[in-house]
N, CA, C and O atoms as a GROMACS GRO file, in nm:
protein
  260
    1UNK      N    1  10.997  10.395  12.660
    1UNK     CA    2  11.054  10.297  12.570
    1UNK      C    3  10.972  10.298  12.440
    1UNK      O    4  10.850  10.314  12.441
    2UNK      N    5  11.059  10.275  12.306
    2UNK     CA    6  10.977  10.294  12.196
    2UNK      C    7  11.028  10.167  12.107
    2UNK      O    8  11.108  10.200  12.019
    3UNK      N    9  11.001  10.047  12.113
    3UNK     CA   10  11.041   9.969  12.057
    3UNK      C   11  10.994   9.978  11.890
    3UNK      O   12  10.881  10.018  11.861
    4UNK      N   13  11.080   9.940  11.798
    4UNK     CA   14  11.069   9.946  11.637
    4UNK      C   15  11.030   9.821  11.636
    4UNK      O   16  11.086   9.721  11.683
    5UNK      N   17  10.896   9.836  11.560
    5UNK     CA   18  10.807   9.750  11.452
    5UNK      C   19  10.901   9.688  11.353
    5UNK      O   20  10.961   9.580  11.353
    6UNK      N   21  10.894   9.801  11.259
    6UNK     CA   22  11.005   9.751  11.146
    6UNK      C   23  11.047   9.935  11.091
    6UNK      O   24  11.033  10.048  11.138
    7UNK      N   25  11.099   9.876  10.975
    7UNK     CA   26  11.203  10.004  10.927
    7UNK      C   27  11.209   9.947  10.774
    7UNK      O   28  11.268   9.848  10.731
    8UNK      N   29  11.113  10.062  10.696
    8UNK     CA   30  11.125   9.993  10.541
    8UNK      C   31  11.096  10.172  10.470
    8UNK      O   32  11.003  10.246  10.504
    9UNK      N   33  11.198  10.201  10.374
    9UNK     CA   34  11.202  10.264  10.271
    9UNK      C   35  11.212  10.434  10.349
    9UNK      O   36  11.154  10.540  10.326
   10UNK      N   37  11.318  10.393  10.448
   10UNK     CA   38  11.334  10.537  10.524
   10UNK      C   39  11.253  10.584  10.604
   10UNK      O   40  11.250  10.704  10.630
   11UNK      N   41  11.160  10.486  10.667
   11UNK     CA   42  11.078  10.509  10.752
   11UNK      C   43  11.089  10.418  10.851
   11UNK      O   44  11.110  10.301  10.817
   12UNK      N   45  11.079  10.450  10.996
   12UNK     CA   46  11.087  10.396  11.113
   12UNK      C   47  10.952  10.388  11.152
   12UNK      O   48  10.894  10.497  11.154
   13UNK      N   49  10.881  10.282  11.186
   13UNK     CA   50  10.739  10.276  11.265
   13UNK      C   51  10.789  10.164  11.396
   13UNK      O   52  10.842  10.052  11.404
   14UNK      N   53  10.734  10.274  11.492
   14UNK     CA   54  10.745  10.226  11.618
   14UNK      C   55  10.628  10.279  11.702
   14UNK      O   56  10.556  10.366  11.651
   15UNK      N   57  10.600  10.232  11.832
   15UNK     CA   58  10.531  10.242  11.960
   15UNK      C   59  10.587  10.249  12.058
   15UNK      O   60  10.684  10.177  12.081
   16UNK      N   61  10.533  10.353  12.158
   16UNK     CA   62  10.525  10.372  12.306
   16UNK      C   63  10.491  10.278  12.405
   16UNK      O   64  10.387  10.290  12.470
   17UNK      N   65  10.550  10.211  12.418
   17UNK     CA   66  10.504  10.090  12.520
   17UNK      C   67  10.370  10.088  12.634
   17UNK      O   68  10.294  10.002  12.678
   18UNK      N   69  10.397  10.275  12.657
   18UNK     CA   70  10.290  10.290  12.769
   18UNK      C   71  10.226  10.378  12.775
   18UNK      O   72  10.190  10.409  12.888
   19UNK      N   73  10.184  10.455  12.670
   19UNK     CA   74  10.118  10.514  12.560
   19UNK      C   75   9.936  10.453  12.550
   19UNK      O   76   9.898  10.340  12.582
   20UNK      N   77   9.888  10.517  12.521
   20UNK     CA   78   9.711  10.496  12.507
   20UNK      C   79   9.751  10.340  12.444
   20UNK      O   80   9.848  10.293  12.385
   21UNK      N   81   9.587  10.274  12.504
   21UNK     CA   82   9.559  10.163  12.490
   21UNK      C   83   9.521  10.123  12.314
   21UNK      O   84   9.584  10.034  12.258
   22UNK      N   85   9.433  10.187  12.256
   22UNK     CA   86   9.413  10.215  12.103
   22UNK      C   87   9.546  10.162  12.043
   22UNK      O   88   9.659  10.204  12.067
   23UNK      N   89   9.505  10.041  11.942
   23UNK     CA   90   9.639  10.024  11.846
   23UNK      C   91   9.681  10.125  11.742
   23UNK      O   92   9.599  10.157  11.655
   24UNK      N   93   9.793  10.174  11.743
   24UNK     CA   94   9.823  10.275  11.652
   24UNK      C   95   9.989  10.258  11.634
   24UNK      O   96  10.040  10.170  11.703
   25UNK      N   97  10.069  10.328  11.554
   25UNK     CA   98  10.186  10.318  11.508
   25UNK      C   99  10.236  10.422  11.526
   25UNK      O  100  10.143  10.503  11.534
   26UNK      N  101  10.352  10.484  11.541
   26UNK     CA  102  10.407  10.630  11.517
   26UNK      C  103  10.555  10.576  11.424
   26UNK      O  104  10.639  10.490  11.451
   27UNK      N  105  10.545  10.662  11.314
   27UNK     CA  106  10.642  10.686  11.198
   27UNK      C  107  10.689  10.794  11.230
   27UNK      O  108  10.624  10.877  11.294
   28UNK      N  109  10.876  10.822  11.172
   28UNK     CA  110  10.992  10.884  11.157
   28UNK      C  111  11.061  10.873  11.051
   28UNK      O  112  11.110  10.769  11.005
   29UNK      N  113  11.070  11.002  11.000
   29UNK     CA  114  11.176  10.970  10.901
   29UNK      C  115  11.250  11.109  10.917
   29UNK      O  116  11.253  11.156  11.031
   30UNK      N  117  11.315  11.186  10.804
   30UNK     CA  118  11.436  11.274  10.831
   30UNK      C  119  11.322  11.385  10.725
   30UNK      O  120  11.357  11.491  10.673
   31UNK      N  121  11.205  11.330  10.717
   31UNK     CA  122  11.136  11.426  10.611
   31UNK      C  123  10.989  11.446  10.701
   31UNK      O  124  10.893  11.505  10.652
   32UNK      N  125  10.986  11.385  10.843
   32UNK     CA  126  10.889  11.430  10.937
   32UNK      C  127  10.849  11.317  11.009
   32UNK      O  128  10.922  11.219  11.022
   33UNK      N  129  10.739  11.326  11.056
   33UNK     CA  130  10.644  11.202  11.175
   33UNK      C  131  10.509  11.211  11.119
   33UNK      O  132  10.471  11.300  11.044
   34UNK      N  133  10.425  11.092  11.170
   34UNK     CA  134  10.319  11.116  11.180
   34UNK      C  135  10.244  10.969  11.260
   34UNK      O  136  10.312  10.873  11.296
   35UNK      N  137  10.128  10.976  11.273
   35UNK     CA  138  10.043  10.846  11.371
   35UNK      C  139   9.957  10.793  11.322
   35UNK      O  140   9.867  10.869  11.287
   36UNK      N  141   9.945  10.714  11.307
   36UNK     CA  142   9.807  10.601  11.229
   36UNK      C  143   9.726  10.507  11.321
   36UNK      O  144   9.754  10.390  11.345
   37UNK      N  145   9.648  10.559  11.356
   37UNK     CA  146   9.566  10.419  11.396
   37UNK      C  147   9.523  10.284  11.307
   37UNK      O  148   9.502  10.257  11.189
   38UNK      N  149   9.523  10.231  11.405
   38UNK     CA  150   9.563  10.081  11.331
   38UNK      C  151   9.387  10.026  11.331
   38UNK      O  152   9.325   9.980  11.235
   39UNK      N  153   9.342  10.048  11.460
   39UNK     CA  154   9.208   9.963  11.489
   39UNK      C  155   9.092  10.131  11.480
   39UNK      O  156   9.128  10.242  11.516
   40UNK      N  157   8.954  10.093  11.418
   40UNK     CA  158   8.908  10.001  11.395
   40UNK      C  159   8.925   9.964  11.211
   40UNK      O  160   8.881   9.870  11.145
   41UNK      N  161   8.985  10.054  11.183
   41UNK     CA  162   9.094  10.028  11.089
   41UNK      C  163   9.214  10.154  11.049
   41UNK      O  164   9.220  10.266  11.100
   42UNK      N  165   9.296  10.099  10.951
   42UNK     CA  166   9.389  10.213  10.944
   42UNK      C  167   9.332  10.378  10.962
   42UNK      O  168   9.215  10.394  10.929
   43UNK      N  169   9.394  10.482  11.005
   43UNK     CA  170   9.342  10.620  11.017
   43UNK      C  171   9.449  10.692  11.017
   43UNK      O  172   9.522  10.647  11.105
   44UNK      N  173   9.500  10.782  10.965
   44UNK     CA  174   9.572  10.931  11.018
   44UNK      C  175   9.556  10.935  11.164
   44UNK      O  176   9.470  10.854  11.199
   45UNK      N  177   9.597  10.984  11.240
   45UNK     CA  178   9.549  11.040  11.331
   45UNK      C  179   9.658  11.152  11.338
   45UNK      O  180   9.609  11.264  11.348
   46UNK      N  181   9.770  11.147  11.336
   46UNK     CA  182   9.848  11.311  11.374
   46UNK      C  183   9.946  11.320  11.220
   46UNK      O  184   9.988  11.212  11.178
   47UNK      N  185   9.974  11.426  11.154
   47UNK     CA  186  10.069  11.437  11.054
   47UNK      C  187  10.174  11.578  11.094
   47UNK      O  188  10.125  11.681  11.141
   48UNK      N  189  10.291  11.564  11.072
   48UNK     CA  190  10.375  11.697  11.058
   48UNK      C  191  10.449  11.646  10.979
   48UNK      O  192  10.502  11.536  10.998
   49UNK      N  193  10.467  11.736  10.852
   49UNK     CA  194  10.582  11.767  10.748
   49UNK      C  195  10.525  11.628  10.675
   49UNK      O  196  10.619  11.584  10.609
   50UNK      N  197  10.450  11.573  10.666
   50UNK     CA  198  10.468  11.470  10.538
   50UNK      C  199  10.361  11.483  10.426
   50UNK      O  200  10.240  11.482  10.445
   51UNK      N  201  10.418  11.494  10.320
   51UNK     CA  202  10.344  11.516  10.161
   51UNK      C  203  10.182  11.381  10.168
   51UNK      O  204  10.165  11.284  10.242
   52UNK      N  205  10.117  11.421  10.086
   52UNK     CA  206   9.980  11.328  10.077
   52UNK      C  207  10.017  11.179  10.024
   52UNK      O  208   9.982  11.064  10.053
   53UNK      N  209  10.130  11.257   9.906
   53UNK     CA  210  10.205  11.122   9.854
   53UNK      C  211  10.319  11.023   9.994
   53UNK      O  212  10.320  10.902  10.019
   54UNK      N  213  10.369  11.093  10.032
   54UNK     CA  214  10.410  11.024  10.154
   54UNK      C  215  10.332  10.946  10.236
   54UNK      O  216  10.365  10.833  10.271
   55UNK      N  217  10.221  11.007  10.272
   55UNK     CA  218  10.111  10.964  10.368
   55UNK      C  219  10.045  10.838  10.307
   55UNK      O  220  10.007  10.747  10.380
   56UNK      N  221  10.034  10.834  10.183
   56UNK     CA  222  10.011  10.685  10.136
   56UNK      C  223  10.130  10.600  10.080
   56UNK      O  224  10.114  10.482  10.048
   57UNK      N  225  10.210  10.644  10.073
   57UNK     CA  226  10.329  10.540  10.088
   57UNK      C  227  10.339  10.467  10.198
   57UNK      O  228  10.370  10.348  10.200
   58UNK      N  229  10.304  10.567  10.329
   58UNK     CA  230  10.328  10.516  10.467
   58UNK      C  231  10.171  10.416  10.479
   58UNK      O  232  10.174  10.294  10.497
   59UNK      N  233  10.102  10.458  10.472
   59UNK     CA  234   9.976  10.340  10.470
   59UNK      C  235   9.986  10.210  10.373
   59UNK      O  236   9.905  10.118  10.388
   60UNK      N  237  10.053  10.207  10.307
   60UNK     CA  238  10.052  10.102  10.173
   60UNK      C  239  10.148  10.000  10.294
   60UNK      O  240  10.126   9.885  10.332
   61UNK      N  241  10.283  10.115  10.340
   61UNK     CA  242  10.334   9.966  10.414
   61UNK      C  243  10.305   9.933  10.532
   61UNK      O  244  10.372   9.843  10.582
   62UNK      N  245  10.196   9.995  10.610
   62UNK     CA  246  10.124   9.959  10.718
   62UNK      C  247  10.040   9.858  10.702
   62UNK      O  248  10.039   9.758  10.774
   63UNK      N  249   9.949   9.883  10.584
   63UNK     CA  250   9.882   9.722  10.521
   63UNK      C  251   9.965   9.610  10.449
   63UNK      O  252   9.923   9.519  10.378
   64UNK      N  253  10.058   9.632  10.475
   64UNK     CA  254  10.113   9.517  10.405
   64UNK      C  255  10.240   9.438  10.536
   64UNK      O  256  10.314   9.346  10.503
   65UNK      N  257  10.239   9.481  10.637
   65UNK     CA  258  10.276   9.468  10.703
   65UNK      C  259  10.151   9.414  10.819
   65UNK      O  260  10.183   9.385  10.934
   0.00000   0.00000   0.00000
């Protein structure tokens, strides 16, 4: 099960329900994925297909969220 967080600017961030204990997020969009750890603060942790500029688009709305 992967329940959605939220969904803002063509991006889907959701979680694995039963998935590692570590808070983290996994993002989707139609331009790739990637994983952020959340604790012990925001991090990359996995990227495919997304631009640097993407990658902080996607962190800007992880902190603001």
């Amino acid at each position: 099960m992967s329940p959605t967080v939220f969904k803002e600017s063509g991006y889907r961030f959701f979680f694995f329900s039963r998935e590692e204990e570590r808070m983290h997020v996994h993002i989707v969009s139609g331009d790739g994925e990637a994983k952020f750890w959340l604790e012990p603060e925001i991090e990359l942790a996995k990227n495919y297909r997304y631009t640097r500029k993407q990658l902080k688009q996607i962190e800007l709305l992880i902190e603001s969220h």
